[in-house]
Legacy VTK file of the C-alpha trace (Angstrom):
# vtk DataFile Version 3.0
C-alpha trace
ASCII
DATASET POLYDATA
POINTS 232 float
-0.722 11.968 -18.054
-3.119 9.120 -16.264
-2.991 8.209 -12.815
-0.578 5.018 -13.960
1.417 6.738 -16.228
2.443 9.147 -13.333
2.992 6.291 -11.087
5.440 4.141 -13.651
7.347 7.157 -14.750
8.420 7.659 -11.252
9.443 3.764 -11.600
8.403 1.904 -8.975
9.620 -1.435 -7.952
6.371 -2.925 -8.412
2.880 -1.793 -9.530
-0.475 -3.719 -9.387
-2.728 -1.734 -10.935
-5.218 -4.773 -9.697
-7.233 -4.141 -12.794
-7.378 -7.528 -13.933
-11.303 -9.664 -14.169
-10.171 -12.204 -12.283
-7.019 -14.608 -11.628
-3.681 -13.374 -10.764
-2.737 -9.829 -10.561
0.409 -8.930 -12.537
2.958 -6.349 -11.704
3.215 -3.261 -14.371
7.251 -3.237 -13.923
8.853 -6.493 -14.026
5.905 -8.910 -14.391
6.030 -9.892 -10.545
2.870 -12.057 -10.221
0.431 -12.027 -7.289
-1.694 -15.359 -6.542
-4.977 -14.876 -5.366
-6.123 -16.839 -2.167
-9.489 -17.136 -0.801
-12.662 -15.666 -2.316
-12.315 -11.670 -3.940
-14.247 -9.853 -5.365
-13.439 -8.171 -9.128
-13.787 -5.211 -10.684
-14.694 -2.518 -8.321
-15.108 0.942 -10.277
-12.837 3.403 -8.321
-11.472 6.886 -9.253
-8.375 5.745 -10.626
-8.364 2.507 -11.902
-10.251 -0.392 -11.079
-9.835 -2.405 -7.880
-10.527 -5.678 -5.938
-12.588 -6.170 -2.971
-10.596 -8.426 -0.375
-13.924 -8.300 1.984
-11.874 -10.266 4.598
-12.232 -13.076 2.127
-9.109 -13.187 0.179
-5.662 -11.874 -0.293
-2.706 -11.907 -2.724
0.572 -13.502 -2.729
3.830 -12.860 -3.988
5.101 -16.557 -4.417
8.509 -15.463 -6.185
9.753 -12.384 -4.379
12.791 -10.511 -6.309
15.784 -9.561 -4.301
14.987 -6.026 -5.794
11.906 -5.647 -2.796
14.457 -6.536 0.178
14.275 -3.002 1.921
17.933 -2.625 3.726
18.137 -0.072 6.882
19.670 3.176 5.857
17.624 3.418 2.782
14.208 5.180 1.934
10.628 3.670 1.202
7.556 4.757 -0.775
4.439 2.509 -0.874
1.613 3.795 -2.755
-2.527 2.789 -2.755
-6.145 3.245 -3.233
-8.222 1.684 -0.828
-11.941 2.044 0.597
-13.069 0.313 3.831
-15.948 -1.855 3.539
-17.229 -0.938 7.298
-16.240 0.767 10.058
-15.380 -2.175 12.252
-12.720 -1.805 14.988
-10.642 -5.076 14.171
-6.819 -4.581 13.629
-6.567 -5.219 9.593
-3.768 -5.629 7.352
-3.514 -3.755 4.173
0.059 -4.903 3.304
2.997 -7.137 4.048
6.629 -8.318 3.467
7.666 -10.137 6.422
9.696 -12.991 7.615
8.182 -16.659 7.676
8.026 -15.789 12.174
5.551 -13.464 13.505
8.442 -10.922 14.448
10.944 -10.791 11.769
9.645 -8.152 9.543
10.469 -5.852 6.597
7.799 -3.696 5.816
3.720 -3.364 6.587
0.699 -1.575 6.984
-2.237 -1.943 9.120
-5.534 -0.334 10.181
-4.483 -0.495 13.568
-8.105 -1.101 15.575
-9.784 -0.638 12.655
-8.887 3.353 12.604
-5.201 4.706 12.724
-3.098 3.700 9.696
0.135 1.684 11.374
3.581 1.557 9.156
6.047 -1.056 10.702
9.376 -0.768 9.282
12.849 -2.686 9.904
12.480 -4.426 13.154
10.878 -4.834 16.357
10.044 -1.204 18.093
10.092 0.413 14.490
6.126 0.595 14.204
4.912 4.292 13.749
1.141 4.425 14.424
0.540 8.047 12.392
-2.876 9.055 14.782
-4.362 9.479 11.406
-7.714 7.646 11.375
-9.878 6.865 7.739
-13.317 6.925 9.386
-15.194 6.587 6.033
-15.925 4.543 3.143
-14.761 6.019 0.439
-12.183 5.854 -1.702
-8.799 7.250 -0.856
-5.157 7.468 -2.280
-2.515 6.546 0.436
1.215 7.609 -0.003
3.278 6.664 2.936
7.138 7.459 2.856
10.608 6.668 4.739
13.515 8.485 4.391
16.365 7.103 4.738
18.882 9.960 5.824
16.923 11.151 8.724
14.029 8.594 9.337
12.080 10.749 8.622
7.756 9.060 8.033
5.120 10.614 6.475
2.017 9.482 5.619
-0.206 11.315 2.843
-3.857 11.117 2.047
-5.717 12.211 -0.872
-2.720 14.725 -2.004
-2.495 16.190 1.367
0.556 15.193 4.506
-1.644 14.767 7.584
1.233 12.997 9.725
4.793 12.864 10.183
7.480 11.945 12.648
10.924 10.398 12.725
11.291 7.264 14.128
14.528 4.998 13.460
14.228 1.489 12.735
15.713 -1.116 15.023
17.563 -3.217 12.446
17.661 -4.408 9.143
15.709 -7.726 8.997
16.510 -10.239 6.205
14.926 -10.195 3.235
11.231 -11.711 3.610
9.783 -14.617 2.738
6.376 -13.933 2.897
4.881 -10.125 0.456
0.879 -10.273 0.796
-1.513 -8.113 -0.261
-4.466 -7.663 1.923
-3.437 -9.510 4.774
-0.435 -10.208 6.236
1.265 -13.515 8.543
1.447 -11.696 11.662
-0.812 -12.699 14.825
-2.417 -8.773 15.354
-4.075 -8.204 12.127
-6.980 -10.304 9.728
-7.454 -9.953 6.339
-8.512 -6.383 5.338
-12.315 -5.343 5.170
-12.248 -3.444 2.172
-11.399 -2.834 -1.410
-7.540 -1.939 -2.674
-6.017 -1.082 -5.877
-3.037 0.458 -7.999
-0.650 -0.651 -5.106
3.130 0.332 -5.540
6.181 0.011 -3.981
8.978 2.231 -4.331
12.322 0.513 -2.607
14.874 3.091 -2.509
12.905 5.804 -3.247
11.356 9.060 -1.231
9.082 10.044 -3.537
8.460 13.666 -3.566
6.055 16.133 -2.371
5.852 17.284 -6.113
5.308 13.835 -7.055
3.259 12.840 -4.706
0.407 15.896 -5.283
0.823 15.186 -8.529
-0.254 11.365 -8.749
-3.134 12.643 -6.607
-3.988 15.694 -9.557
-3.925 13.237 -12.033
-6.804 11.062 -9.858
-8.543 14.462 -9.936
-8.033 15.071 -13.436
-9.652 12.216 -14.550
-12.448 12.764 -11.809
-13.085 16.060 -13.483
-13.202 14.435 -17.120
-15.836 11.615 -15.605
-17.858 14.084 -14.545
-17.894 16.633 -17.783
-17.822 13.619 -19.987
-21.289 12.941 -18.219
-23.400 16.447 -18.592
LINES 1 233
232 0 1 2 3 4 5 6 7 8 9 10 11 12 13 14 15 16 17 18 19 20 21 22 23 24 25 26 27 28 29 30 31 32 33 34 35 36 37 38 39 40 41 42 43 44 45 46 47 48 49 50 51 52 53 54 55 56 57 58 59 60 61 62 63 64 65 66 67 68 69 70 71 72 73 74 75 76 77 78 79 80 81 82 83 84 85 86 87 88 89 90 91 92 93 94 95 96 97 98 99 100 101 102 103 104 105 106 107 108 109 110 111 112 113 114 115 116 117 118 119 120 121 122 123 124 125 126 127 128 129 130 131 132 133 134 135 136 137 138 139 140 141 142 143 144 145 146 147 148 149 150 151 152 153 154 155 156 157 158 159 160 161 162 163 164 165 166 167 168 169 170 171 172 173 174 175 176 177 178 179 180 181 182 183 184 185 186 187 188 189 190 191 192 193 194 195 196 197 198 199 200 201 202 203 204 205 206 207 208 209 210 211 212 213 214 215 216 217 218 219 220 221 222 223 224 225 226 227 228 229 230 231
């Protein structure tokens, strides 16, 4: 199978695939659509799909969020991307967010935490887990980062590989949030993200696998390896 038929038949809550030329971006699973703000740029060739260049530019959002991405303590959490950095700046940059219309009330996000360490906030004030994993390139990479519920338990995965883990109980459950953007996010610590994204899904409910997740990053390879024999 492709890289997005492994990701939809382990049925995500949403999926971007962030294919489109240009306008909206539309959600693979239940038509969820995602407003562009700001200037981005289309069409960036990437090893899985194609993807969008936010460029600290632009960003996406949600302006009818479902009830179905309300994360609720207790429970687990998948989100899955492609992103490459644009530079290797030191600025705090937000790759994702679902948070409360105040600065504090959150659900769930991701940052580049000082432009380096990948940060995944979750349920609450005191419930960020900075991973000490640090992206200090610009290329392309696939990004799995998992909750589980049961035990807490965070991991984060890059390019088919866990390079960080720890278990680290959120504070509360916040109430469902107001504000889901894509490439940036409403809270005061990060700016817009300096770099391109794609194929972003969430999985609410969900831990996905470590089968599952090495093999959404074979099928990236797969196709890699067909790129490359369809070109000698």
């Amino acid at each position: 199978m492709s890289y997005s038929d492994e990701v939809i038949a382990d049925q995500p809550t949403a999926y971007w695939k962030m294919n489109e030329p240009s306008g909206d971006i539309i959600d693979s699973m239940g038509s969820v659509v995602a407003t562009p703000v700001g200037v981005l740029k289309y069409g960036v060739k990437n090893y899985a799909n194609q993807g969008i260049n936010i460029d600290t530019q632009g960003e996406f959002r949600v302006q009818s969020i479902p009830a179905s991405f309300a994360w609720l303590i207790d429970t687990s959490l998948t989100i899955e991307f492609c992103l490459r950095r644009n530079s290797l700046d030191t600025e705090t940059k937000a790759i994702l967010s679902y948070r409360n219309s105040t600065t504090d009330g959150r659900q769930y996000s991701l940052f580049f935490l000082g432009g380096s360490s990948i940060l995944f906030d979750i349920g609450g004030t005191g419930s960020r887990w900075t991973t000490g994993y640090s992206i200090q390139d610009t290329d392309w990479h696939h990004v799995i980062v998992r909750h589980r519920g049961s035990d807490a338990r965070r991991e984060l995965w890059i390019d088919g590989r866990r390079v960080s883990g720890a278990t680290q109980l959120p504070t509360t459950a916040e109430a469902a949030g107001t504000d889901f953007k894509i490439g940036a996010s409403n809270s005061s610590i990060a700016s817009r993200f300096n770099g391109c994204l794609s194929d972003v899904a969430i999985y609410n409910g969900t831990y996905l696998s470590n089968e599952r997740c090495t093999a959404h990053w074979l099928a990236i390879q797969n196709r890699n390896a067909g790129l490359v024999m369809s070109a000698l």
